[in-house]
C-alpha positions as CSV (number, residue, x, y, z in Angstrom):
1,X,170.9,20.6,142.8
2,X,173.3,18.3,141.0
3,X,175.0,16.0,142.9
4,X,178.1,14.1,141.6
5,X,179.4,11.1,143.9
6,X,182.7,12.2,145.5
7,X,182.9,8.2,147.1
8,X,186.1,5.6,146.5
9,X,185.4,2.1,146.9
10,X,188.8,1.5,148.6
11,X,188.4,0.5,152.1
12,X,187.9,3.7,155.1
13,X,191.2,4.9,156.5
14,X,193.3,2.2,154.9
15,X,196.8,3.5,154.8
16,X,198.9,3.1,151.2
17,X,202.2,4.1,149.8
18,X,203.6,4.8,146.6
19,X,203.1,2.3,143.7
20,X,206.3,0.7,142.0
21,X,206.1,3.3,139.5
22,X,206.3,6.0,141.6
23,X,202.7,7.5,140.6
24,X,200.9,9.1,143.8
25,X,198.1,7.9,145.5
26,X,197.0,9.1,148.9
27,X,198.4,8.0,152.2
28,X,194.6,7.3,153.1
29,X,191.4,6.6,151.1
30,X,187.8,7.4,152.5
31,X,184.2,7.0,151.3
32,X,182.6,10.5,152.3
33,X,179.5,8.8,151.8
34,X,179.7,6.4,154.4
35,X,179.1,9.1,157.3
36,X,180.5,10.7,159.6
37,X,181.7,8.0,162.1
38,X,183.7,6.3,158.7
39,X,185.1,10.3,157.7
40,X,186.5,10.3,161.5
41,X,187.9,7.0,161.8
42,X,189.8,8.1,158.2
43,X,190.7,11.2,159.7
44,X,192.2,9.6,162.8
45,X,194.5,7.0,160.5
46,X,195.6,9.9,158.5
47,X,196.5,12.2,161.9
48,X,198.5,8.8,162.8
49,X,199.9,8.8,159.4
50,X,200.7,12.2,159.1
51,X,202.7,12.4,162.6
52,X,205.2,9.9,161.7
53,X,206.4,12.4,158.3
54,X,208.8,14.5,157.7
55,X,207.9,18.1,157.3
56,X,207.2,19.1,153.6
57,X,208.8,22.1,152.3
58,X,205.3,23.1,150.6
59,X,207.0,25.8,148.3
60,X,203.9,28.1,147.8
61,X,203.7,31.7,148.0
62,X,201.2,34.3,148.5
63,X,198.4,34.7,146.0
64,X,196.4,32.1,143.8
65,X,196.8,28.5,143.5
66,X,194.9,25.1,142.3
67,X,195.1,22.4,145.6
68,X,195.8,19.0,144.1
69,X,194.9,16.2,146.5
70,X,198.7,15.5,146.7
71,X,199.6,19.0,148.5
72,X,196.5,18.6,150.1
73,X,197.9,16.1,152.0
74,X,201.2,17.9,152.0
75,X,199.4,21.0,153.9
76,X,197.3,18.2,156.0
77,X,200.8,17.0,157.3
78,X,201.8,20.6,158.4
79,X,198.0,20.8,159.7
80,X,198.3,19.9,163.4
81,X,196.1,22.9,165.4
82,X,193.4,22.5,163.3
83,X,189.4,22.3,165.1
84,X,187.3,19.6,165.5
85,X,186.1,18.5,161.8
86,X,182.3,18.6,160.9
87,X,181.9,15.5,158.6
88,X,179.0,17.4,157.1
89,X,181.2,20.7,156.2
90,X,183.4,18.1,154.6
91,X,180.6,16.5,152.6
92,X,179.7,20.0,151.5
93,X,182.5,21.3,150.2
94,X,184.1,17.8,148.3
95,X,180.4,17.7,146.6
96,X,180.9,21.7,145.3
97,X,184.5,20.7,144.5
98,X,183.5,17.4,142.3
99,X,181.1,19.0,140.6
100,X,183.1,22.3,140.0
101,X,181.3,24.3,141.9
102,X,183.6,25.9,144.1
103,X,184.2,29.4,143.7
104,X,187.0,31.8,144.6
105,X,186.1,33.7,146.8
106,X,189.0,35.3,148.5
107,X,189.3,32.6,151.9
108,X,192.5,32.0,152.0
109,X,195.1,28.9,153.4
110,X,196.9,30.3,156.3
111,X,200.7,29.0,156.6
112,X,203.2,30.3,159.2
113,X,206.4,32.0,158.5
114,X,207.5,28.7,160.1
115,X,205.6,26.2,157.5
116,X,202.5,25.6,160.6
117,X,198.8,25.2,158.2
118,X,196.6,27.1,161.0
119,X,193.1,26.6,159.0
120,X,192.0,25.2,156.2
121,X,191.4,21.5,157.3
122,X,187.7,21.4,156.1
123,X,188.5,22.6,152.9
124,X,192.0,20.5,152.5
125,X,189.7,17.1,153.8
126,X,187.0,17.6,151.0
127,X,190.0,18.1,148.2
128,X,191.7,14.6,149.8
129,X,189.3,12.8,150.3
130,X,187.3,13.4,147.2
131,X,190.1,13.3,144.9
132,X,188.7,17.0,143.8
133,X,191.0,20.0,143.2
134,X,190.0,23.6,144.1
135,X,191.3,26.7,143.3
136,X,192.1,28.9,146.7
137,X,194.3,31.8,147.7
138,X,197.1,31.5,150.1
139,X,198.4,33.7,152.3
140,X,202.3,32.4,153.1
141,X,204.0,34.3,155.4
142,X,201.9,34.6,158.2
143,X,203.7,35.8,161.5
144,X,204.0,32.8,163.1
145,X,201.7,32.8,166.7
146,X,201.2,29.3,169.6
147,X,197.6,31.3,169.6
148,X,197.0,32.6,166.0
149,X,194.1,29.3,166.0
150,X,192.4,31.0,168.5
151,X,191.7,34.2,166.3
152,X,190.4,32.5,163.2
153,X,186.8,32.1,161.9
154,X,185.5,34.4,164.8
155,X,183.2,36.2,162.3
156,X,180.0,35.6,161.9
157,X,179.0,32.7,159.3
158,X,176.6,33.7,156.4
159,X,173.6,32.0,156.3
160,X,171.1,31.1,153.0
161,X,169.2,34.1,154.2
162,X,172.5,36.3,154.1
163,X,173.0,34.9,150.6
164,X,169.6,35.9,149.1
165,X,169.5,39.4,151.0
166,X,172.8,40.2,149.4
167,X,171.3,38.8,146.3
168,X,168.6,41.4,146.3
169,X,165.9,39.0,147.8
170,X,164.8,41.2,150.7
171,X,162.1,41.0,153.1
172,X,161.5,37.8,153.3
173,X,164.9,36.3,152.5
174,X,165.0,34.0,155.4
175,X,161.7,32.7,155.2
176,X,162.3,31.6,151.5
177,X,165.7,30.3,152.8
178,X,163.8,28.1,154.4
179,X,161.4,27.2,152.1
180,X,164.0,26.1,149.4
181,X,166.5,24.3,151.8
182,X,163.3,23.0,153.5
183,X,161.4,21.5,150.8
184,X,161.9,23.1,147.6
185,X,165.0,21.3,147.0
186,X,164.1,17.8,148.4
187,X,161.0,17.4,146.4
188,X,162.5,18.4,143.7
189,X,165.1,15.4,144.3
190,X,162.4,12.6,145.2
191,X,164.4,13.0,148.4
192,X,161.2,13.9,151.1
193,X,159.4,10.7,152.6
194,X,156.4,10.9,155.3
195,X,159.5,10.2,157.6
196,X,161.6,13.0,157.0
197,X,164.2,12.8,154.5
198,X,166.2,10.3,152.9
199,X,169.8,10.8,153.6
200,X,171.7,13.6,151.0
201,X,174.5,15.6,149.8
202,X,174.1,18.9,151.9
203,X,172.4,22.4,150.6
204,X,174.8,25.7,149.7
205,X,174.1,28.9,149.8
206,X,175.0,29.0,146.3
207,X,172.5,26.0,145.6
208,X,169.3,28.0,147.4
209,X,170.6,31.3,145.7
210,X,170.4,29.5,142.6
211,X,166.9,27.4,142.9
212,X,165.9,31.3,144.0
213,X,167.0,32.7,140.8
214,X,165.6,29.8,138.8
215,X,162.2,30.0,140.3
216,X,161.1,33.9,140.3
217,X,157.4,33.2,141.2
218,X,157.9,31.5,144.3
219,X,159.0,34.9,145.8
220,X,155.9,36.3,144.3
221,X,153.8,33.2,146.0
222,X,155.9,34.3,149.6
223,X,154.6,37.6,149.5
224,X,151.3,36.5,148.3
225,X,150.6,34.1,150.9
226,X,152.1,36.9,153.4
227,X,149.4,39.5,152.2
228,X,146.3,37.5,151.3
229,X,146.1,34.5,153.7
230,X,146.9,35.2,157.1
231,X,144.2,33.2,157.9
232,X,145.4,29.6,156.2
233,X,149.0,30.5,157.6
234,X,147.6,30.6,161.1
235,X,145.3,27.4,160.8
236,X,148.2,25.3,159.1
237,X,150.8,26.3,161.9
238,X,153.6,27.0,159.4
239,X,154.4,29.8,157.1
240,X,157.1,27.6,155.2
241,X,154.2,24.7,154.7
242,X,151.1,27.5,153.5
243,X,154.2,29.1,151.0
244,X,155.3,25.7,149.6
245,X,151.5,24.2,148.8
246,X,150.2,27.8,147.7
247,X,153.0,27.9,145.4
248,X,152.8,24.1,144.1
249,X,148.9,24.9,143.7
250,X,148.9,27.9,142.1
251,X,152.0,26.6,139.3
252,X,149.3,23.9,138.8
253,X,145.7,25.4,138.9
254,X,146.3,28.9,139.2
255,X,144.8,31.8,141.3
256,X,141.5,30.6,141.1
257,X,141.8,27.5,142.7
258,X,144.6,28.6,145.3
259,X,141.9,31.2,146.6
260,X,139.5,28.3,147.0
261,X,141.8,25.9,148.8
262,X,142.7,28.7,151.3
263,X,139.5,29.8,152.4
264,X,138.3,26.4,152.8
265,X,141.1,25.9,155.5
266,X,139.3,27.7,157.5
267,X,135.4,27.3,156.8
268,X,133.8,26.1,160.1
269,X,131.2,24.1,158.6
270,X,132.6,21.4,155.8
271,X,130.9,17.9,156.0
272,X,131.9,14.8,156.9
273,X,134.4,13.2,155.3
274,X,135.3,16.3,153.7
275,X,139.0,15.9,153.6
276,X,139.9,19.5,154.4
277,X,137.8,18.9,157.5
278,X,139.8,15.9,158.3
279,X,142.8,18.1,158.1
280,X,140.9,20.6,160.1
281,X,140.5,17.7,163.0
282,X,144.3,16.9,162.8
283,X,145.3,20.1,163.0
284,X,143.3,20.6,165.8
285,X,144.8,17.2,167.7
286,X,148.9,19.5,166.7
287,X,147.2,22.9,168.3
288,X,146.0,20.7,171.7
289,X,149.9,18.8,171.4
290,X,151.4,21.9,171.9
291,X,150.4,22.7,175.5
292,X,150.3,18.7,176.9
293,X,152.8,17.6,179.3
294,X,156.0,16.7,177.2
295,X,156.3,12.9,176.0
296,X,152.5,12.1,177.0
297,X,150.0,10.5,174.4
298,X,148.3,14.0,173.4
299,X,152.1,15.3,173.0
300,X,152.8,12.6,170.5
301,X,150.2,14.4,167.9
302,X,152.4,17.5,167.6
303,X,153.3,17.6,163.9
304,X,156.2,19.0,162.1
305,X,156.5,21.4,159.4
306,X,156.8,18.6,156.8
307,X,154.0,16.3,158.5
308,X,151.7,19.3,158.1
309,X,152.7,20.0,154.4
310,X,151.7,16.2,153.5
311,X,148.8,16.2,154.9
312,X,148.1,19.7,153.3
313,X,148.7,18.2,150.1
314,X,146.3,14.7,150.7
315,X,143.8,17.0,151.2
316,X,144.2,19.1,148.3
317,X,144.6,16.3,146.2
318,X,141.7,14.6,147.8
319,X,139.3,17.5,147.8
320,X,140.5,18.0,143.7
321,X,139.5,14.3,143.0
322,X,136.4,14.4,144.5
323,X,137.0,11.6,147.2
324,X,135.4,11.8,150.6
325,X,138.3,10.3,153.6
326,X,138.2,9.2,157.0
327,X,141.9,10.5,157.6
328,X,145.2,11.6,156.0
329,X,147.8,10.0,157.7
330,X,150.1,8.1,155.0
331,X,150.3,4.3,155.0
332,X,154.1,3.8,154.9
333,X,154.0,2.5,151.6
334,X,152.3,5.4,150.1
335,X,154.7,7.6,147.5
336,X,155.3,11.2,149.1
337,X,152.5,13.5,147.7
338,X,152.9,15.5,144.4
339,X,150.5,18.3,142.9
340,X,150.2,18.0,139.5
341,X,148.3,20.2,136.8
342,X,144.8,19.8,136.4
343,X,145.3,17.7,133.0
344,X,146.6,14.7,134.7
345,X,145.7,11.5,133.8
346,X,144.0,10.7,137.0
347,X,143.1,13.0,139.9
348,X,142.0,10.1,142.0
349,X,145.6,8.8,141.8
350,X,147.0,12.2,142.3
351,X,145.0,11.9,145.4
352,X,147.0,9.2,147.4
């Protein structure tokens, strides 16, 4: 996913007016960047801002139009009903915008016969604050309503899986939804660590439709995974992990060595310091986790998807390299695991 920075470096929610030379800037400046408490003190100055103006005569009609951050802030002005804003959406949209991925798809702006914006204000924030315009129909002459908020956005919102079932991707649409916006994505970024993720622009449908589309045979991995190992799914907890490392193993080493790796997950009787047996034991300490008494000691060894994935991975790398281990878990300074083709320079290095 390419991600272009939609930050200023001018102050959050200063205010500013027009230069001597009458050339525009905005009323107020904010660092998307910085998070969502620094987007909502920016949004509060501009609401304070916004309440002291005159009402713009906006002169647009129904039908298309390109949003310029200056009647963005017009329509912001004439924005007072608007919901709560998500920071995130925010993000979302200003980083499609800035890196002219926005599409038209038909949403419109919604203005009152009586000049009221009555949605919008995610859309009209990003565009702002981003300095990013976007291309949006506008409906204009909308029978003016105290209530009309009340009956927007009551549909239901499409998901990643939506996207990719509509896309043709069936079956198992929302499982590789999850695998993409999961992990596929992130790793592909350098963006996964052993504590979750580092902190990063947000994922579209449009960008998991689009890693989908780019990457054919991890579909063909899904179902493969689905139909010929059950077995490792079950013993590794998590359908999204098994899918992720068959596929990463299979791009790297093919079939042959993705059969392997899956039946030794579960083969009772590995030796010691085998590290799929390792994995075995720590996978047995999540399984026990699940049923303790919530925040006890045994409850703290419940693992999450990802945890289970890196560990996955030490293994394989491990078990590939030929190096016999007394556990898996990461020392924090460890890089996050990669599989990489059999011609590597190094397995051993692969391995940690």
């Amino acid at each position: 996913m390419t991600v272009d920075t939609v930050a200023t470096s001018t102050p959050i929610g200063e205010i500013f007016e027009k230069t001597e030379n009458g050339k525009w800037i905005p009323a107020v400046r904010c660092d998307l960047a910085a998070g969502p408490m620094a987007f909502k003190l920016a949004v509060d100055h501009f609401r304070e801002w916004a309440e002291k103006q005159p009402r713009p005569q906006l002169g647009l009609t129904s039908g298309w139009h390109t949003i310029a951050p200056e009647m963005a802030q017009q329509l912001l002005i004439c924005n007072v009903r608007n919901r709560e804003l998500k920071w995130a959406e925010v993000l979302r949209y200003a980083t499609q915008m800035a890196n002219r991925r926005w599409k038209k798809t038909g949403e419109p702006v919604i203005i009152t016969d009586r000049g009221d914006v009555e949605d919008a204000g995610h859309r009209l924030f990003a565009c702002y604050f981003s300095n990013s315009p976007f291309d949006t129909y506008v409906v204009a002459d909308v029978p003016h309503d105290d209530q009309l908020f009340a009956y927007i956005d009551n549909g239901v919102s499409r998901t990643g899986a939506d996207t990719l079932h509509c896309a043709g991707v069936n079956g198992l649409s929302n499982h590789l939804q999850q695998v993409i916006k999961n992990f596929c994505i992130r790793y592909d970024e350098g963006s996964l660590t052993f504590q979750g993720r580092l902190p990063v622009s947000p994922i579209t449908n449009a960008d998991i439709l689009d890693y989908a589309n780019a990457h054919p045979d991890l579909s063909e991995t899904a179902h493969l995974v689905k139909d010929l190992y059950p077995a490792a799914v079950k013993r590794l907890d998590s359908k999204s992990a098994t899918t992720f490392l068959a596929w990463k193993i299979k791009a790297a080493h093919g079939n042959s060595t993705l059969d392997d790796f899956m039946m030794l997950l579960t083969q009772t009787d590995l030796p010691t310091g085998h590290p799929v047996r390792v994995l075995q034991q720590r996978l047995d300490q999540h399984e026990a986790a699940k049923d303790a008494a919530p925040k006890s000691a045994k409850a703290r060894q419940k693992l999450s998807d990802l945890k289970i994935l890196i560990l996955a991975m030490r293994a394989f790398n491990f078990w590939k390299a030929n190096v016999s281990v007394q556990r898996l878990d990461p020392r924090m300074e460890d890089p996050f695991p990669k599989i990489e083709p059999a011609d590597t320079d190094d397995d051993a290095v692969a391995a940690q």
